[in-house]
C-alpha positions as semicolon CSV with decimal commas, in nm:
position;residue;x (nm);y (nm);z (nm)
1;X;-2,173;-0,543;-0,736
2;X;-2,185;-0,156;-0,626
3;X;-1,832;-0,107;-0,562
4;X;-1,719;0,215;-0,343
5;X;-1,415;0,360;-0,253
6;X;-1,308;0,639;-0,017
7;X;-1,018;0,832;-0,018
8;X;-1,042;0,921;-0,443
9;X;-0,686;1,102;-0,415
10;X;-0,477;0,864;-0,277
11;X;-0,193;0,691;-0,458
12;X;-0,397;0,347;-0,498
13;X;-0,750;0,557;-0,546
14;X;-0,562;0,718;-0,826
15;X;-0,476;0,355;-0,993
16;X;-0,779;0,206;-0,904
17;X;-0,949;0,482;-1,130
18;X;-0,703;0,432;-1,406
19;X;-0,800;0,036;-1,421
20;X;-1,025;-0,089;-1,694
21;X;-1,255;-0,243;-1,462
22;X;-1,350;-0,063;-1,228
23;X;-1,582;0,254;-1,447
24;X;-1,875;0,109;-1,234
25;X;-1,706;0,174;-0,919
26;X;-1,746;0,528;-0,693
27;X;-1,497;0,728;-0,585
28;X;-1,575;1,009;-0,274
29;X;-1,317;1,183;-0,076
30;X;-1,321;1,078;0,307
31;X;-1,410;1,411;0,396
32;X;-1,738;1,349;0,182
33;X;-1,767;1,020;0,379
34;X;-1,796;1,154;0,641
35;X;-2,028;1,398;0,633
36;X;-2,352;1,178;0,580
37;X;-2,388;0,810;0,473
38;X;-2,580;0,892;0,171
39;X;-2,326;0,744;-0,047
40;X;-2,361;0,386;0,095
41;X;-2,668;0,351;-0,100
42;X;-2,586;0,077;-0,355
43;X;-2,300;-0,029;-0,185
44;X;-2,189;-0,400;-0,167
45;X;-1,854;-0,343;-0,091
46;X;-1,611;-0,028;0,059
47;X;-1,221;0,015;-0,006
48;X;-1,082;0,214;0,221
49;X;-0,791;0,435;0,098
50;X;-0,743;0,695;0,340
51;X;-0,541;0,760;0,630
52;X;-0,473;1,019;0,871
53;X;-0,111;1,053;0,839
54;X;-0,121;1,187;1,205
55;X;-0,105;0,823;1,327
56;X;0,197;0,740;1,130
57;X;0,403;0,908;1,364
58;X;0,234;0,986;1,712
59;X;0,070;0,778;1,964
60;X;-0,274;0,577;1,812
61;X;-0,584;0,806;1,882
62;X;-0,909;0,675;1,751
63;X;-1,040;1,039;1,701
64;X;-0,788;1,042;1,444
65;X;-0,882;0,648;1,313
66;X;-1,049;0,738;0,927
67;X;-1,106;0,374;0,918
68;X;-1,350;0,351;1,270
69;X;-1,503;0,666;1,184
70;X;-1,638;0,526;0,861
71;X;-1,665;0,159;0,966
72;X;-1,889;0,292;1,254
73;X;-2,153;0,411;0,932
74;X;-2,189;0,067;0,879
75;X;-2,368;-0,038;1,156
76;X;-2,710;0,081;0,981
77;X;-2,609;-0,073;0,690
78;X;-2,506;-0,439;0,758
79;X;-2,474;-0,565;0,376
80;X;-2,210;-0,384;0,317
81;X;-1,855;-0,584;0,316
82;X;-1,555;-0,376;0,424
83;X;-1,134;-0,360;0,290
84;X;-0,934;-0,250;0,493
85;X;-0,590;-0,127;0,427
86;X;-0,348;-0,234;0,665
87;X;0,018;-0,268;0,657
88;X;0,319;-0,506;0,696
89;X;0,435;-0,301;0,998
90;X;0,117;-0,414;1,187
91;X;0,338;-0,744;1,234
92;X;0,613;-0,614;1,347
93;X;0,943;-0,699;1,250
94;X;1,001;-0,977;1,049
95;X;1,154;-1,287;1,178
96;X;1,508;-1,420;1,072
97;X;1,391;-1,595;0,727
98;X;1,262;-1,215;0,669
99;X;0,919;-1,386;0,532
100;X;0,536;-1,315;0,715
101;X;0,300;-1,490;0,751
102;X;-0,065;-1,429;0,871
103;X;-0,043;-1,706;1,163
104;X;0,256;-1,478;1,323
105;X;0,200;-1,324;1,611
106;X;0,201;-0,931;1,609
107;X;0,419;-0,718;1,814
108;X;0,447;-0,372;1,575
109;X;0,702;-0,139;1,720
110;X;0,610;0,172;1,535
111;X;0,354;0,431;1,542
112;X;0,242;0,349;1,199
113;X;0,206;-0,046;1,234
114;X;0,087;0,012;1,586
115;X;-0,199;0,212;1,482
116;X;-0,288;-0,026;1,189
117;X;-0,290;-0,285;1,441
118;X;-0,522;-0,145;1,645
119;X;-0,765;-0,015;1,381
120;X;-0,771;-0,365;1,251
121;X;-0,893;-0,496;1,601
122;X;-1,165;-0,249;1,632
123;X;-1,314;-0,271;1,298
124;X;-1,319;-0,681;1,370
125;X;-1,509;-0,612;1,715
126;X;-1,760;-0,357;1,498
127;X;-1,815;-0,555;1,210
128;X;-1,696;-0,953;1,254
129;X;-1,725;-1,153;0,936
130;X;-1,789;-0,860;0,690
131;X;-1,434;-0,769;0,732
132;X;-1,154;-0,848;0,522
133;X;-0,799;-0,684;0,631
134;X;-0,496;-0,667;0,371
135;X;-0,186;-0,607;0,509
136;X;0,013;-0,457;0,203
137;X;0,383;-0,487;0,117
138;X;0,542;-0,145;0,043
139;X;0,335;0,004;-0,210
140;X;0,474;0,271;-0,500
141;X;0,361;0,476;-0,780
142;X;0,457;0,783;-0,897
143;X;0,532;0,958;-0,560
144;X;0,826;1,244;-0,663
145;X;0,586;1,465;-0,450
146;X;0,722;1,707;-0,173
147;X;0,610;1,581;0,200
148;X;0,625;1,203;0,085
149;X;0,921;1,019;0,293
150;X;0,892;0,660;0,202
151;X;1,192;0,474;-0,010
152;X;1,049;0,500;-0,338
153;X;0,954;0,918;-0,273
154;X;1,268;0,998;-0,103
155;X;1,442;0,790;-0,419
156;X;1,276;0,938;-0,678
157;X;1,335;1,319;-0,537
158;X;1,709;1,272;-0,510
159;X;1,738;1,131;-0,863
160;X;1,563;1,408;-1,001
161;X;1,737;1,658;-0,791
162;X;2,074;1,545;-0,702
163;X;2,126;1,287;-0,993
164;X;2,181;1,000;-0,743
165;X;1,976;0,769;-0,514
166;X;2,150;0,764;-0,135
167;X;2,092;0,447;0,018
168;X;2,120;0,433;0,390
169;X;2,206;0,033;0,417
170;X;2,312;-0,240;0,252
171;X;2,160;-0,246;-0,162
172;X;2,173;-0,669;-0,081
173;X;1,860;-0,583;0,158
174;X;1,562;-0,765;0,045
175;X;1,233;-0,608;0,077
176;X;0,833;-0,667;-0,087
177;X;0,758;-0,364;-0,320
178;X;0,462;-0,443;-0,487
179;X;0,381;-0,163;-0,807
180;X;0,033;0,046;-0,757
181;X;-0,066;-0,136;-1,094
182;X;-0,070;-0,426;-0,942
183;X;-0,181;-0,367;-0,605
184;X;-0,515;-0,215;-0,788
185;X;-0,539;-0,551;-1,036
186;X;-0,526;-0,758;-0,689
187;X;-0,787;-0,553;-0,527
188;X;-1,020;-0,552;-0,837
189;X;-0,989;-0,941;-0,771
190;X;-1,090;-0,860;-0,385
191;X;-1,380;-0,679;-0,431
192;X;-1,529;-0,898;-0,676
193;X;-1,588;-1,229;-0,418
194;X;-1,441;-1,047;-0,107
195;X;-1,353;-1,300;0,209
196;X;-1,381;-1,259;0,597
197;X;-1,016;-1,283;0,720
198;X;-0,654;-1,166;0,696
199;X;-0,440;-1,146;0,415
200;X;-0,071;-1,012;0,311
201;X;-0,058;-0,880;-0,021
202;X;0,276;-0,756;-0,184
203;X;0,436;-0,866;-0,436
204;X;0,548;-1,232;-0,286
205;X;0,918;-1,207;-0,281
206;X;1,170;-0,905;-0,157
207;X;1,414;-0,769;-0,375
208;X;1,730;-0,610;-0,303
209;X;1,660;-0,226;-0,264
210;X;1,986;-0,183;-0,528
211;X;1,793;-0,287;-0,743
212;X;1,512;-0,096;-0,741
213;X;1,777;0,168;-0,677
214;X;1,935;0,017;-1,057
215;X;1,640;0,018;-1,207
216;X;1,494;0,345;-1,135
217;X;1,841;0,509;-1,288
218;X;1,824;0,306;-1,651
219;X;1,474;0,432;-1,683
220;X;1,593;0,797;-1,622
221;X;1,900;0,691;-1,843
222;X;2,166;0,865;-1,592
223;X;2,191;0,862;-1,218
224;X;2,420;0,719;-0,939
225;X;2,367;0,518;-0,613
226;X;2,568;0,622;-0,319
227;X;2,540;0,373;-0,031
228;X;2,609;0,547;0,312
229;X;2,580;0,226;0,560
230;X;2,628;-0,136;0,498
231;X;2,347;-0,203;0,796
232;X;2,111;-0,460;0,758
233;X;1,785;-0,306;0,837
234;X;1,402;-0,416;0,802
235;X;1,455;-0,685;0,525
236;X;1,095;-0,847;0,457
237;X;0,824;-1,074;0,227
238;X;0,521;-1,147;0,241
239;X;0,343;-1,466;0,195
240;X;0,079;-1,449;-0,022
241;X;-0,041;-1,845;-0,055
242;X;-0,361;-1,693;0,134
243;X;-0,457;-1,449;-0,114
244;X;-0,340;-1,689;-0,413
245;X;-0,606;-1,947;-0,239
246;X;-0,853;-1,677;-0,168
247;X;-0,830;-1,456;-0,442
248;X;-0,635;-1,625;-0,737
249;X;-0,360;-1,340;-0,662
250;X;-0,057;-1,429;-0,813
251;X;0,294;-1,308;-0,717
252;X;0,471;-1,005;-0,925
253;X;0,732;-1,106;-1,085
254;X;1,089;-0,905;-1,115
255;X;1,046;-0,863;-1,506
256;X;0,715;-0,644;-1,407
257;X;0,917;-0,456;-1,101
258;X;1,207;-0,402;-1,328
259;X;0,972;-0,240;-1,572
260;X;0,781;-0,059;-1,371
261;X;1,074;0,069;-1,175
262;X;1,217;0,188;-1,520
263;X;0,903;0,362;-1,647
264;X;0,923;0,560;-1,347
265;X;1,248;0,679;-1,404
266;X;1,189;0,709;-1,718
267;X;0,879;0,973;-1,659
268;X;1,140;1,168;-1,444
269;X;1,344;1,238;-1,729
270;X;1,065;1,355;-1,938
271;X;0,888;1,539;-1,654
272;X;1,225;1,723;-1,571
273;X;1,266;1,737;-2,003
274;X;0,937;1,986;-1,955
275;X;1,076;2,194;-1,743
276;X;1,134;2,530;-1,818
């Protein structure tokens, strides 16, 4: 199985590298993609990790759509199977029980999950059944990197600068954070048999963003949380009985998050240890 993925520098590129299985798999930037389809020789199946991160924030412009750009390759080459990596906000928000569920309807209201939502439907009209569309949970790694503004950068940067994590709603807010580690395990599992279809893939469950918020600070072994808002805002899950049936993709469980959250605090104190 020739194995490729695009986008070698991105957060779940990175992991994907680091995994034990995957030293037969190819790596190439997306500007490399891009150029010529040259690499598709040998190709069974293509991971897409890359993004323009123009469309997280304006209006959805398929000039701008990494995704189209290289799915459009594939009309010359009509073996190959493709991943594409979508995201939770392509459903919009969640319903009252918090949990979604591929049969929902979507209605994003964001740039980000609009734009997914329309790459998705235009890689289904180019390629039909050799698609297979994950919409992930909220993904995180080792992302204490200047420009990065999700919860788990944002978190990490204010621990390792300020001492404290600042929480802008209520730490009883429940939402899917799945580890990179795992997210690259599940995706090993994906390309190996990959399916037509939609499926969610996060971790399964939410967990309250306190404790993530908790168990970044006993890794880093000192630390506050401040919490400036009691708001309820953008709880979620995802169901993953589709990729479970598909896939064999089990459910992370809070042990793993807890340590995984803590190793990452931990390798704040020893990065900020090296300092000079």
């Amino acid at each position: 199985m020739g194995v490729v993925v695009v986008g070698a520098s991105s957060l779940i590129a990175r992991a994907l590298k680091a995994s034990a299985f995957t030293s037969a798999w190819r790596f190439v930037s997306h500007a490399s993609a891009l150029e010529s389809a040259g690499w598709l020789h040998g190709t069974d199946v293509l991971v897409n990790c890359a993004f323009d991160p123009r469309l997280k924030t304006g209006a959805y412009d398929a000039a701008h759509d990494v995704d189209l750009r290289i799915a459009a390759l594939l009309r010359d080459w009509p073996a190959v199977h493709y991943v594409m990596l979508s995201s939770r906000l392509a459903y919009g928000p969640a319903p009252g029980d918090t949990r979604l569920v591929e049969s929902m309807a979507a209605a994003p209201d964001r740039p980000y999950g609009i734009a997914k939502l329309a790459t998705e439907q235009a890689l289904e009209r180019l390629l039909g059944k050799r698609l297979t569309v994950l919409r992930l949970s909220n993904v995180f790694g080792d992302e204490a990197q200047p420009g990065r503004q999700n919860f788990f950068a944002i978190a990490l940067r204010t621990l390792r600068d300020e001492g404290r994590i600042v929480l802008d709603m209520s730490p009883f807010v429940e939402r899917d954070f799945i580890p990179v580690e795992e997210l690259a395990a599940a995706l090993v599992r994906v390309a190996a048999a990959p399916r037509a279809g939609l499926f969610n893939l996060g971790a399964g469950h939410g967990t309250p963003t306190g404790r993530i918020a908790q168990w970044l600070i006993e890794g880093h072994g000192r630390g506050e949380m401040m919490v400036t808002s009691m708001r309820e805002f953008d709880a979620f899950s995802l169901d993953i009985a589709a990729a479970t049936n598909a896939f064999g993709i089990e459910p992370v469980t809070p042990e793993v998050l807890r340590e995984r959250c803590r190793r990452l605090g931990e390798r704040l104190r020893v990065s900020r240890q090296g300092q000079p």
